[in-house]
N, C-alpha and C positions, 0 to 999 in steps of 0.2 A: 595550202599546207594544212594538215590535220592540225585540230588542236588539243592539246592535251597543257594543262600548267601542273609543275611540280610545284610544294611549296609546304612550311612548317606544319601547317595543319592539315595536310593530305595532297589529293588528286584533286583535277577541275578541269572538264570539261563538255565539249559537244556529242550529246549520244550520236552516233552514224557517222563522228568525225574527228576521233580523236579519242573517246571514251568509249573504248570497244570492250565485249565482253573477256575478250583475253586480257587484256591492260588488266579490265579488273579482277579479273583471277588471279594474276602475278601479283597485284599488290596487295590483295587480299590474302594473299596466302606468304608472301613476305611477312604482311603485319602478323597474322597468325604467329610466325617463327619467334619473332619480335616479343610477342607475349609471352610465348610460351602456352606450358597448360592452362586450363583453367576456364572461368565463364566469361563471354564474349556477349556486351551486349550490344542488339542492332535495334535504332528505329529511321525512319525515314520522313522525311514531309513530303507532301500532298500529290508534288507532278505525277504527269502520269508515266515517267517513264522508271517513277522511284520503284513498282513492283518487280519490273525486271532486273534492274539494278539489283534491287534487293536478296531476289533468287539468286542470283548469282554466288553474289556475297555470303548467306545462308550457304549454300550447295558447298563451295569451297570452304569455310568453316569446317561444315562436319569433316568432310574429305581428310580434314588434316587433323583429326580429332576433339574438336572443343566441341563442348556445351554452349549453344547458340541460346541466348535470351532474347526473343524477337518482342518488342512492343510497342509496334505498328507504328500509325501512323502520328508520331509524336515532335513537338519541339528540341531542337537539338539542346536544350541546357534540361530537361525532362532525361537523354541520351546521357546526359555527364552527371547528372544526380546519381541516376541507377544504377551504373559506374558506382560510385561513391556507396551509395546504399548497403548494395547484395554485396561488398567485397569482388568486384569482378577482377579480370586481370585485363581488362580492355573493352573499350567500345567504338564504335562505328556511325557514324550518323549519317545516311546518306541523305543529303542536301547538295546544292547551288548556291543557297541564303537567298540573296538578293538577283542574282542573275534572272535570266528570261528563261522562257519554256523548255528551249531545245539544250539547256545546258543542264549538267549535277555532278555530284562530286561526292566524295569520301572521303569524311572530316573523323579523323585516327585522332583516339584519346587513349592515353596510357592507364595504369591502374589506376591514380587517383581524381577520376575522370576530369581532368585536366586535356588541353592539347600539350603535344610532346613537347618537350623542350629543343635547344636544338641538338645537345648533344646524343636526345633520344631520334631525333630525325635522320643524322647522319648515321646511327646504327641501323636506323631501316632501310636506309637508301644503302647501305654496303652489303645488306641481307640479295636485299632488290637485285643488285648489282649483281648478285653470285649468280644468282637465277637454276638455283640449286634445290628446286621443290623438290618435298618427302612430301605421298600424301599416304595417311594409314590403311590396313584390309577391312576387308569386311567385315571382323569381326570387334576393330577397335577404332569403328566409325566415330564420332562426335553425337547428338542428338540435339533436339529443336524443344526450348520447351517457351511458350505464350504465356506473357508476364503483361495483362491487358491491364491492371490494377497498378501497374507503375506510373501512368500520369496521373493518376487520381490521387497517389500518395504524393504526387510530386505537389497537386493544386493543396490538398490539405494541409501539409509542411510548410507551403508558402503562405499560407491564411493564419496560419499559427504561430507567425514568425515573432517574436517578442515587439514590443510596441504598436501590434497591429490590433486594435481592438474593433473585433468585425460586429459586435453588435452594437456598438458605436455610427458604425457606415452605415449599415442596413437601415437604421434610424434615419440618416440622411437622404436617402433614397434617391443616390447619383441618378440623374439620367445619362447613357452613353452611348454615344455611338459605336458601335465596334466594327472595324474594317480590316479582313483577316487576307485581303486578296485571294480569296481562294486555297489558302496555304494551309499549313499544319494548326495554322493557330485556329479556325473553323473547329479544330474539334475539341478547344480548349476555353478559350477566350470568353464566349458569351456564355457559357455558364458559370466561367470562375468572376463573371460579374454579379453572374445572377446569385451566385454564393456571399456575394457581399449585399447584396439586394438591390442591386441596380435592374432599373429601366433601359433594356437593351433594344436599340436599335443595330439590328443587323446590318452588315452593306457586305458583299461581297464576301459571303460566307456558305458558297455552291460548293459541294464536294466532286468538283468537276476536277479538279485536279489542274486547270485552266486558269492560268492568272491571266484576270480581266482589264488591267493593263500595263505599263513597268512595274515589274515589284518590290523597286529599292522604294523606300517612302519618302521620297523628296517631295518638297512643298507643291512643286511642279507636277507630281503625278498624282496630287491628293487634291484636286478641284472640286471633283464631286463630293470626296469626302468633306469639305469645307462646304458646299453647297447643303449636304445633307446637315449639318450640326448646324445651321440657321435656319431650316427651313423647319426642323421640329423641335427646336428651342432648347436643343439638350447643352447639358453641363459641360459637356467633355466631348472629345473623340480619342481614343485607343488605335492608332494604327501600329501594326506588327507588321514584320515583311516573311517573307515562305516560312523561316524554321523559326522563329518567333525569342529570337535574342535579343534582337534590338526592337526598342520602344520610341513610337514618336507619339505626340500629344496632338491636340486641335483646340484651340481655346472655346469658350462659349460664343465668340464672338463669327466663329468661321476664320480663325487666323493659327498660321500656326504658332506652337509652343516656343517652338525652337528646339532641333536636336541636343543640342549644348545644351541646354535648360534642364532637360532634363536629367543629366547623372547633375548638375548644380542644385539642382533641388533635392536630386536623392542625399546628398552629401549634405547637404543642410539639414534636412531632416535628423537623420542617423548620429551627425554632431551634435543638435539640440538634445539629444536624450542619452547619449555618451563620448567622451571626449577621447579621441585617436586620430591617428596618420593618417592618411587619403594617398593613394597611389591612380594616378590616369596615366593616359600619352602623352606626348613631347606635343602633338597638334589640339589638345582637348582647352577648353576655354579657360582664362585668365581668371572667371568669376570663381570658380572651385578654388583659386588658392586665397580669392578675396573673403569668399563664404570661411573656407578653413582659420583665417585670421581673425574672422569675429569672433572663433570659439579657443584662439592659443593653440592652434592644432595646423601640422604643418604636412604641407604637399609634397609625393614625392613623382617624378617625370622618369616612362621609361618610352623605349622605344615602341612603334604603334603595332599595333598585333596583342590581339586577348590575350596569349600566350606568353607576350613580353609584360604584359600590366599584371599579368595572376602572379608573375616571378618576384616583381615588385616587391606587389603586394604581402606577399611570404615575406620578402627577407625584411619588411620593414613593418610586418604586423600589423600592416594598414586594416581597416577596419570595412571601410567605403572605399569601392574604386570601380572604375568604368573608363568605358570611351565618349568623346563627344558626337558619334555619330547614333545613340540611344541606347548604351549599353552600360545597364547597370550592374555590377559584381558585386556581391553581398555574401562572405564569408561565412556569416551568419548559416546559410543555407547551404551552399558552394561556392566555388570557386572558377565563377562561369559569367558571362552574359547572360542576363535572365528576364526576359519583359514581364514572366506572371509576378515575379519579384517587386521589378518597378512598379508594375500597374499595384499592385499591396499600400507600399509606401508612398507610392502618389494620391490613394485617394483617403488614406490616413489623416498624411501631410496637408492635402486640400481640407479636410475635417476640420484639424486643430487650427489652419490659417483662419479659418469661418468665411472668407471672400470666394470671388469668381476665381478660377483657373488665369485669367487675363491677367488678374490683380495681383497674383502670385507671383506672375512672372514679371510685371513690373516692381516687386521689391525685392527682384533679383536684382546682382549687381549688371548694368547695361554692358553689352561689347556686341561687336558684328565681325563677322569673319568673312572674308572675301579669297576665293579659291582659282588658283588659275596652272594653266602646265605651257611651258615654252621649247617648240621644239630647237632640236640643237644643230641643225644641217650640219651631223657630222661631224662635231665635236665634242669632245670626251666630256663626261657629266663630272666625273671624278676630278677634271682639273678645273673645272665651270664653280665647282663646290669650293675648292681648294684655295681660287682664286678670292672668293667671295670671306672664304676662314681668314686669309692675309689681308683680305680689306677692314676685317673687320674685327681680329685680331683684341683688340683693347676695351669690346663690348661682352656681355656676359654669352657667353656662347656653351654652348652642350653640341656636341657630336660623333654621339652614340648612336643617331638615327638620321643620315643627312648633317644638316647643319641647323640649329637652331640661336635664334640671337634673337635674346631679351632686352627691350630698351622701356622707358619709363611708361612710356605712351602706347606703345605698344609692343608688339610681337611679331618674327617671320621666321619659316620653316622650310627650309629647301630640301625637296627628298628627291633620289633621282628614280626613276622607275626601272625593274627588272624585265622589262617587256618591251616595252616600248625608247627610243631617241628623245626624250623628254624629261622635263625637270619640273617636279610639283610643287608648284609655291603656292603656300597660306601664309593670311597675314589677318590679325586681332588688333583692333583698334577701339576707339570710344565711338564711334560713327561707319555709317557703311565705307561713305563719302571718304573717311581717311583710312580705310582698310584699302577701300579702293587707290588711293591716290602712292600711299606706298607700295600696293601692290603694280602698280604702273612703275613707279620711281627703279623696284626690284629688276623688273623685269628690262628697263633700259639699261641699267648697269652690266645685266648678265649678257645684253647683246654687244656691249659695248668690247667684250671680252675676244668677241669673235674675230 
């Protein structure tokens, strides 16, 4: 079966199998509707099938008359800055993120380059639906204009961000690794170190368009990254994955940071020098509400998806927020996932700490999260969920996103998936060892159901 996923923040799929150039016409030319007039801006990260994609994209634009803002080949929160910047009336980021080679996608952000909300999704999908394209004549075309200076205003807005004192850092003369997989962040990354004055160590920073191996940044696919930060004794490693939203760390030691760690640090930070609300997911670490409690400052939980934590974070003024999978949101700048963001306030944050990156993370507060999914031979995740709400009834629970249930010691998270006959459970404990053991305990209960 072709694949193609709908979903809040666009299209996703396999070029030659699912993400064909008419799909992207129709949606491309829905979303156009959707906007309305006005300027449209596009960038794309590094694959190599983002030029075609992109043509497309572009060509249907004009077609329908918009002012195309093309600036290349860029991070998709660089994409939602410029949005924000120029007053645009929409953008486009053609990405995958994380995904492997043969896959990309078109991640839709409304005027205030944001991804849509949902009630803005279901007006695209009813546009889609009509499948009622206008495209203008020839004499009230759209036009193309190359806006190459838009990541460059994005790197100096993020070096300038208040509490970031960069000739403070350039004095400390980070050494870093930086590991861009070959993705969008190559054309960002190692100089916005070198603008802080770091000692860059390249790795995987070929404009091949070829990510050189998975390019979600799991610990698991950053070995040589780890091999590389001990064998040239640097301070740090910087991994970013294709569009360069999410940030993961490598300590000095060749270990990692910890994904979680990182929006805990950024939220520690940001509290140290101003006191406000913090908004993450329902699945992001326990130590952000521990961090927010040292400073009188309180956490608020929305459903997982950037789009669900930016909403939050709006209605509750939060200041700091993110996901635990490395994704920092900083109002301050936008209202985005931003790793040139994080990479800023982390190597601040390491400054003012004065210790190793290692050292940091251990006066973080400790927790281990243990991840797992159970299939369900054929029965319903809704009453699997349901059953789990009635057991559990008299515990502190949220179920706005799955089921979430708060206990002293720890935490679990039951989501069901839209794809797939399975049910994703995480679970936050003091130890691997007892993430793991309740995530066992969980997961007998749920079969017990069957």
């Amino acid at each position: 079966m072709p694949t193609l996923m709908v979903s809040i923040s666009g299209i996703r799929g396999i070029i030659g199998d699912g993400l064909e150039p008419d799909v992207l016409v129709r949606y491309t030319s829905a979303y156009a509707d959707f906007c309305g007039k006005g300027k449209i801006v596009v960038g794309r990260d590094a694959r190599i099938s983002g030029e075609m994609v992109k043509s497309i994209v572009i060509g249907t634009l004009i077609a329908k008359g918009h002012e195309v803002i093309d600036i290349g080949i860029t991070p998709t929160p660089t994409v939602q800055y410029t949005v924000k910047q120029i007053k645009a009336a929409g953008g486009i980021a053609i990405t995958a993120s994380h995904n492997p080679n043969e896959w990309n996608a078109l991640k839709l952000l409304n005027k205030t380059g944001q991804f849509m909300s949902l009630e803005e999704n279901v007006e695209l999908q009813r546009i889609y639906a009509a499948g009622q394209s206008k495209y203008e004549s020839w004499d009230k075309l759209g036009k193309l204009t190359t806006y190459s200076e838009g990541l460059w205003k994005h790197v100096k807005d993020a070096i300038n961000l208040e509490y970031i004192d960069i000739q403070s850092i350039k004095k400390r003369k980070f050494k870093v690794v930086a590991d861009c997989v070959n993705g969008a962040g190559v054309y960002v990354i190692p100089n916005l170190l070198r603008e802080f004055g770091c000692e860059v160590i390249e790795l995987n920073t070929e404009k091949t368009g070829i990510f050189p191996r998975l390019p979600e940044p799991l610990p698991e696919n950053l070995t040589e990254t780890m091999k590389v930060v001990k064998q040239t004794g640097a301070d740090l490693a910087v991994v970013v994955d294709p569009d360069v939203d999410r940030l993961v760390l490598i300590t000095e030691k060749g270990e990692p940071f910890g994904e979680e760690n990182t929006i805990t640090q950024a939220v520690k930070f940001v509290l140290s020098k101003k006191k406000g609300n913090v908004a993450v997911n329902l699945s992001t670490t326990r130590a952000v509400d521990d961090v927010a409690g040292e400073f009188g400052c309180q956490v608020f939980r929305s459903p997982v998806g950037e789009a669900n934590v930016v909403k939050k974070m709006i209605e509750t003024g939060s200041i700091i927020g993110g996901e635990g999978s490395g994704g920092v949101i900083y109002p301050a700048l936008h209202y985005g996932r931003d790793a040139l963001v994080g990479i800023a306030i982390t190597l601040q944050h390491l400054l003012e700490f004065g210790g190793t990156l290692g050292e940091l993370k251990k006066s973080l507060p400790q927790y281990f999260i243990a991840k797992r999914k159970i299939e369900l031979l054929g029965h319903n995740p809704d009453d699997i969920i349901k059953e789990l709400r009635d057991k559990y009834c008299n515990e502190k629970i949220n179920t706005e996103d799955g089921l979430k249930i708060d206990f002293a010691d720890h935490w679990v998270h039951f989501r069901k998936s839209n794809t797939e006959p399975i049910i994703r459970c995480i679970t936050e404990a003091k130890s691997i060892d007892e993430a793991e053991r309740y995530i066992d305990k969980y997961f007998s209960e749920i079969k017990g159901f069957f």
